[in-house]
MARVEXFI-890388 format. One record per residue (C-alpha): residue in one letter; x, y, z. Coordinates in steps of 0.1 Angstrom, whole numbers, padded with zeros to 4 digits, always signed. Last residue first. Layout:
<pts>
AXYZ...
</pts>
This chain:
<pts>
X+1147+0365-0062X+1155+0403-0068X+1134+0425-0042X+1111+0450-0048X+1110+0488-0041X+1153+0501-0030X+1145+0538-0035X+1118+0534-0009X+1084+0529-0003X+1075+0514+0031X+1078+0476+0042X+1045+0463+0052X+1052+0433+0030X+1027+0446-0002X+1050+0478+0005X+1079+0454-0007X+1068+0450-0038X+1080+0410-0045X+1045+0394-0061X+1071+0375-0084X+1041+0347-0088X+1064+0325-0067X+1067+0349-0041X+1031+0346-0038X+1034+0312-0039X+1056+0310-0007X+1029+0337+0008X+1008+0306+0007X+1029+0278+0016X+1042+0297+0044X+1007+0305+0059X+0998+0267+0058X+1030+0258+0076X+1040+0279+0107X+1004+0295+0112X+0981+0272+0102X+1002+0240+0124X+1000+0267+0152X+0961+0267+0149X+0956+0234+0147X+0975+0227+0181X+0962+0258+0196X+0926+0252+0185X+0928+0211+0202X+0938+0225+0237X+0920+0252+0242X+0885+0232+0229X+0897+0206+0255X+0908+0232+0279X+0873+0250+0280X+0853+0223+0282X+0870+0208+0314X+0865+0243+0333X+0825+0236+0319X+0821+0208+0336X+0852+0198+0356X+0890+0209+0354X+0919+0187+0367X+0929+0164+0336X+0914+0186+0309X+0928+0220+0327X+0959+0204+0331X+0963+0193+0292X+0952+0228+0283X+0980+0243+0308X+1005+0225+0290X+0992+0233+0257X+0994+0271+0265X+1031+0263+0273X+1033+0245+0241X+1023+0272+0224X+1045+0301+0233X+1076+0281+0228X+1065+0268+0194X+1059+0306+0181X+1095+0315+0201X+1113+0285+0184X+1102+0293+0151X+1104+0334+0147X+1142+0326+0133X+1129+0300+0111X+1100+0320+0097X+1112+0354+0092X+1148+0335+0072X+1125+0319+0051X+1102+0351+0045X+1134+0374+0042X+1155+0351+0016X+1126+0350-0007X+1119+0389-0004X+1156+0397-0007X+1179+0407+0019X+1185+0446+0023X+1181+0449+0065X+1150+0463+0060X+1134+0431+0045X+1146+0409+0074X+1133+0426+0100X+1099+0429+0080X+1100+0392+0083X+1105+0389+0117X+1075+0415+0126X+1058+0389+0099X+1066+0357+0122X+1058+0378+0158X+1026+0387+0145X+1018+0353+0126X+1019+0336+0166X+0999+0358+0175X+0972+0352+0151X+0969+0316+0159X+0968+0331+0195X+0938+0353+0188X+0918+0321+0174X+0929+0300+0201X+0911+0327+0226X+0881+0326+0199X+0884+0289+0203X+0888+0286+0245X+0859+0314+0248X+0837+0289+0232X+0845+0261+0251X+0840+0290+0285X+0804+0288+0269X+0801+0250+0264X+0808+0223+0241X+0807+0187+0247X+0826+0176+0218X+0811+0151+0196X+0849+0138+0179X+0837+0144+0147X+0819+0182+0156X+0849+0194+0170X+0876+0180+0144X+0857+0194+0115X+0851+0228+0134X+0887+0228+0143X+0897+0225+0111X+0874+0251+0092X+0883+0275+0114X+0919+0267+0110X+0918+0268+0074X+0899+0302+0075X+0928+0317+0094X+0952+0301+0070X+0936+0327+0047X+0934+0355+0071X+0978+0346+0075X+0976+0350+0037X+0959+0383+0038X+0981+0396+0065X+1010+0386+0046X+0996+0406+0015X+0985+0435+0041X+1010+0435+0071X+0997+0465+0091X+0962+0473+0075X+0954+0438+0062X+0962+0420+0098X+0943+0445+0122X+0910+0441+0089X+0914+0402+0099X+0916+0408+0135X+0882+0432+0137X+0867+0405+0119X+0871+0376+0135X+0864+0399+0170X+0831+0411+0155X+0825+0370+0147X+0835+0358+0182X+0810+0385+0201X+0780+0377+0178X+0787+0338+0188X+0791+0345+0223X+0758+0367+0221X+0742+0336+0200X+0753+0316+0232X+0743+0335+0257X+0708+0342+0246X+0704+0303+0242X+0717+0292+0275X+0696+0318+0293X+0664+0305+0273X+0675+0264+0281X+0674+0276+0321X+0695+0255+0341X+0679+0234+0367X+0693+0230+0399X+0699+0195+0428X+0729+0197+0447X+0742+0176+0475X+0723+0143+0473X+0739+0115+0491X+0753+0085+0483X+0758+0056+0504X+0792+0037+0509X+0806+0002+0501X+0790-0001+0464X+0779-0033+0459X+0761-0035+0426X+0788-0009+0417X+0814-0040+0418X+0799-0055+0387X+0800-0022+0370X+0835-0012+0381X+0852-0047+0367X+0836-0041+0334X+0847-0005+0335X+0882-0019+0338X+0881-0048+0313X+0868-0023+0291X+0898+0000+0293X+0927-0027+0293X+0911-0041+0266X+0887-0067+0260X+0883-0095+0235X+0870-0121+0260X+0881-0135+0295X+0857-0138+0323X+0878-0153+0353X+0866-0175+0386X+0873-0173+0420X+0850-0189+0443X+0854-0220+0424X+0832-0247+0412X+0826-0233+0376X+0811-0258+0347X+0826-0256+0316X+0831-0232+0283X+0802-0205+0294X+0802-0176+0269X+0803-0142+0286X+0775-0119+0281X+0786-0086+0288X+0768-0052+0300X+0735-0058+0300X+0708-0032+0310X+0683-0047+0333X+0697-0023+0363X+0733-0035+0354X+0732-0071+0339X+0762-0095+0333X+0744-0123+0309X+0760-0158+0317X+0760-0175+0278X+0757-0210+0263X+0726-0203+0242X+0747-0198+0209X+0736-0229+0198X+0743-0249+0223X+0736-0256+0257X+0752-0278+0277X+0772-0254+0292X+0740-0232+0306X+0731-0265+0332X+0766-0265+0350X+0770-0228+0353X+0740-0222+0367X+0747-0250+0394X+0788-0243+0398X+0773-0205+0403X+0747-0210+0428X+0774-0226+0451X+0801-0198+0443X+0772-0178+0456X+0766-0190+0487X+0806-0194+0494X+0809-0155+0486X+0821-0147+0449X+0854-0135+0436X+0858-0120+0401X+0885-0118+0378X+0875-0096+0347X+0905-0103+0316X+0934-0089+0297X+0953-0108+0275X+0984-0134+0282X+0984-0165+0261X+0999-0194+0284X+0987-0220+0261X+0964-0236+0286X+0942-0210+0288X+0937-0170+0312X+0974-0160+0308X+0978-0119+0319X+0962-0089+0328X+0938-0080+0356X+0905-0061+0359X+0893-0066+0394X+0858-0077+0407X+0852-0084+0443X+0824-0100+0470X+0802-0108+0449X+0767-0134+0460X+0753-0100+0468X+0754-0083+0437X+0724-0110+0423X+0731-0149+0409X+0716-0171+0391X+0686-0151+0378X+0665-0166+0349X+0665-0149+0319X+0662-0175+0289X+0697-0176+0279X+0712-0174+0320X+0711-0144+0339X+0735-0121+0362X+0724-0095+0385X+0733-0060+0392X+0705-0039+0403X+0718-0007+0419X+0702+0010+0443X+0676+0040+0428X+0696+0077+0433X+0697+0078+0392X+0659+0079+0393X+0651+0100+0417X+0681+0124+0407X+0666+0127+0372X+0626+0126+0386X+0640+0158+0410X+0658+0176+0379X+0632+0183+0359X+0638+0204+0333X+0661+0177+0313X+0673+0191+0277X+0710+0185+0286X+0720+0163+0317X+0752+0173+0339X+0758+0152+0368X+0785+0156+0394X+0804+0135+0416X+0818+0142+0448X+0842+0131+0475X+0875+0139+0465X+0868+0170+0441X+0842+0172+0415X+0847+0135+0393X+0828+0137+0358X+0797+0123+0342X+0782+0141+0313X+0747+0133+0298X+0748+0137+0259X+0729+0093+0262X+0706+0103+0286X+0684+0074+0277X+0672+0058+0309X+0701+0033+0304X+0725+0051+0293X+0723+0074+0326X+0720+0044+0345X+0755+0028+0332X+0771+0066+0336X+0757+0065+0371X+0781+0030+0377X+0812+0042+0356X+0811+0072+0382X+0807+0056+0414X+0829+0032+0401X+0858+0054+0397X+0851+0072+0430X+0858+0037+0447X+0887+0033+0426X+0900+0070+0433X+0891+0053+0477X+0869+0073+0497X+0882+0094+0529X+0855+0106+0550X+0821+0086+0538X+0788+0090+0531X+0800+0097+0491X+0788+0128+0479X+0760+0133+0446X+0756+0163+0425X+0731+0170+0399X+0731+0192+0371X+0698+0200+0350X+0689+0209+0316X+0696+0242+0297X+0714+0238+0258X+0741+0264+0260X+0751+0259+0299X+0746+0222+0295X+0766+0218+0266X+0754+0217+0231X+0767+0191+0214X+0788+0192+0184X+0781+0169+0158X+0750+0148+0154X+0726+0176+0151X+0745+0192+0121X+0756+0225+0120X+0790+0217+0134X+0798+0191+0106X+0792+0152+0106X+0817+0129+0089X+0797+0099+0078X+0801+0061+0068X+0772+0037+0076X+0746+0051+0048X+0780+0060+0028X+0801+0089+0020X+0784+0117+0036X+0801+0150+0044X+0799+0173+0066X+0779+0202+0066X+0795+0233+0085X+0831+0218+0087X+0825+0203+0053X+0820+0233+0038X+0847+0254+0051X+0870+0223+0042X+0859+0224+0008X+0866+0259+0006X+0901+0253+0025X+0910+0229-0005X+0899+0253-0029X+0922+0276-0017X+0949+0253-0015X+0943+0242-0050X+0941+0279-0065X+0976+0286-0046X+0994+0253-0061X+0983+0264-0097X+0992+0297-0093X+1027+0284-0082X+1027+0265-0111X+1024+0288-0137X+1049+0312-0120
</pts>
């Protein structure tokens, strides 16, 4: 009995911590920090939440490449870092389109003005001379395999430059590899913002040429998309230019918020009244998952919006859900005469496969929301997706540790079970 109030007090503590954490975060060094949802390097406030402006651009032409659209993309999210909109979000509308959401910006027309300027890709040596512009490129394509003599394979940038500017490439190339100390470099810039800085081993005299480094598969990919967005074969046009009020944003989000916590509660006293000390245990594990999800939102910045929101208190009701069908199985259990041990084991393995059932089908459609949805569609699956996960590891494991120490108190009245009094009151162990 000792011992099982011993493990109870340390999970409880445990989910304190974790409550304060997920609203604080937690410093361990200058360099080393977890952020929590109250602070203003966690979560971000989405577009919707936090007002700004959305912008939409189309490609001039009828049936445009998922590359092509890549770059499109990679190549706005290079300006957008570049004038500063660093919680701006870039994704793919449709076929054609791309759209633009930037918190905290009222004025959309400078925004599009400025991301609708042409491209300015140009390469420069150590002291900022241009040798060559996105005109002397005809191609860039990430690729994977040997790039020296010893035949070691790693991913790499292959480019492939017009005659004029192969020529203008042997020169620059020529003069910045006798340079030392450190000053042996090409700079790749994207509208003055530079993107790599490969080191120059020997002189180039190739239209084809490779830069190698420690990329990945990923960064040798956008790599390839922001040299090629200096030549984009197609026009953008403007389709959709708005501003998004900050006050609307604001009034919706502390009525979300009001909305959430009524719900929070109205759950909780649902699960005291009809399963009361499983129903506390399961409000315990609820706090867990809170506490979770908030750490796990505000550490991995998530863009978080209003439909977000609804995806969390939806999680929320589901983490329940799945704790319904668990004690329903449990009170099975008790009525047919098997002990209170024997009843939450048996509750929770039988209820298993159903609770795990339930939830990956949600996670399915998640997964397809992330991968097809946009904006705010795309908010709402990732937050979906990440509270149904925690939430069903809360509900099959932390709630069973829990009522698990209960039983190892001897808490064993059945009416504490949602059982009702009978001859037959508490179970042997």
């Amino acid at each position: 009995m000792s011992r099982s109030i011993i493990k109870f007090t340390a999970i409880i503590a445990v989910i304190a911590a974790l409550l304060f954490v997920a609203l604080y975060g937690l410093d361990f060094t200058d360099s080393v920090r977890f952020p929590g949802i109250l602070d203003p390097d966690g979560v971000v406030q989405g577009l919707d939440l936090k007002g700004g402006s959305v912008i939409v651009f189309e490609a001039q032409v009828d049936d445009p490449t998922d590359e092509q659209m890549n770059t499109v993309a990679n190549m706005m999210r290079t300006r957008l870092d570049g004038l500063g909109y660093s919680e701006a979000t870039v994704t793919r509308q449709g076929v054609k389109k791309v759209r633009i959401e930037i918190p905290s910006v009222s004025d959309p027309e400078k925004a599009a003005e400025s991301l609708g300027a042409t491209a300015q890709l140009k390469f420069v040596d150590y002291q900022g001379n241009e040798v060559l512009n996105g005109s002397d490129v005809k191609t860039a394509a990430a690729q994977y395999g040997p790039v020296d003599q010893m035949g070691t394979s790693q991913h790499f940038v292959s480019l492939t430059l017009t005659p004029e500017g192969a020529k203008k490439f042997a020169d620059a190339t020529e003069r910045v590899v006798v340079h030392g100390n450190g000053n042996n470099y090409i700079a790749i810039m994207m509208d003055d913002l530079v993107v790599s800085a490969p080191r120059v081993k020997e002189r180039i005299d190739s239209e084809e040429c490779i830069i190698s480094g420690e990329f990945d598969a990923e960064t040798a990919k956008a790599l390839a998309g922001n040299i090629r967005s200096g030549q984009l074969p197609f026009s953008l046009a403007q389709v959709e230019l708005r501003a998004v009020s900050a006050t609307l944003g604001d009034t919706a989000l502390k009525t979300s918020l009001t909305a959430g916590l009524i719900g929070i509660i109205l759950v909780i006293l649902f699960m005291l009244l009809f399963y009361r000390l499983p129903g506390l245990m399961a409000s315990i594990a609820l706090l867990a998952y809170m506490a979770t999800q908030g750490i796990i939102l505000a550490n991995l910045h998530v863009n978080l919006t209003l439909p977000g929101i609804a995806g969390i208190i939806l999680a929320i009701g589901m983490a329940v859900d799945a704790n319904v069908v668990i004690f329903e199985r449990i009170k099975e259990e008790l009525r047919l005469g098997k002990t209170v041990r024997s009843a939450v084991d048996a509750g929770f393995n039988r209820a298993l496969s159903a609770v795990v059932d339930s939830n990956i089908t949600t996670i399915i459609a998640a997964v397809i929301l992330m991968w097809l949805g946009t904006g705010t569609i795309k908010g709402f699956g990732t937050t979906l997706l990440i509270g149904v996960v925690v939430s069903m590891i809360s509900a099959i494991f932390i709630t069973r540790f829990l009522l698990k120490q209960m039983i190892g108190m001897n808490v064993k009245n059945l009416w504490l079970y949602g059982i009702k009094k009978s001859n037959k009151e508490e179970g042997a162990n």
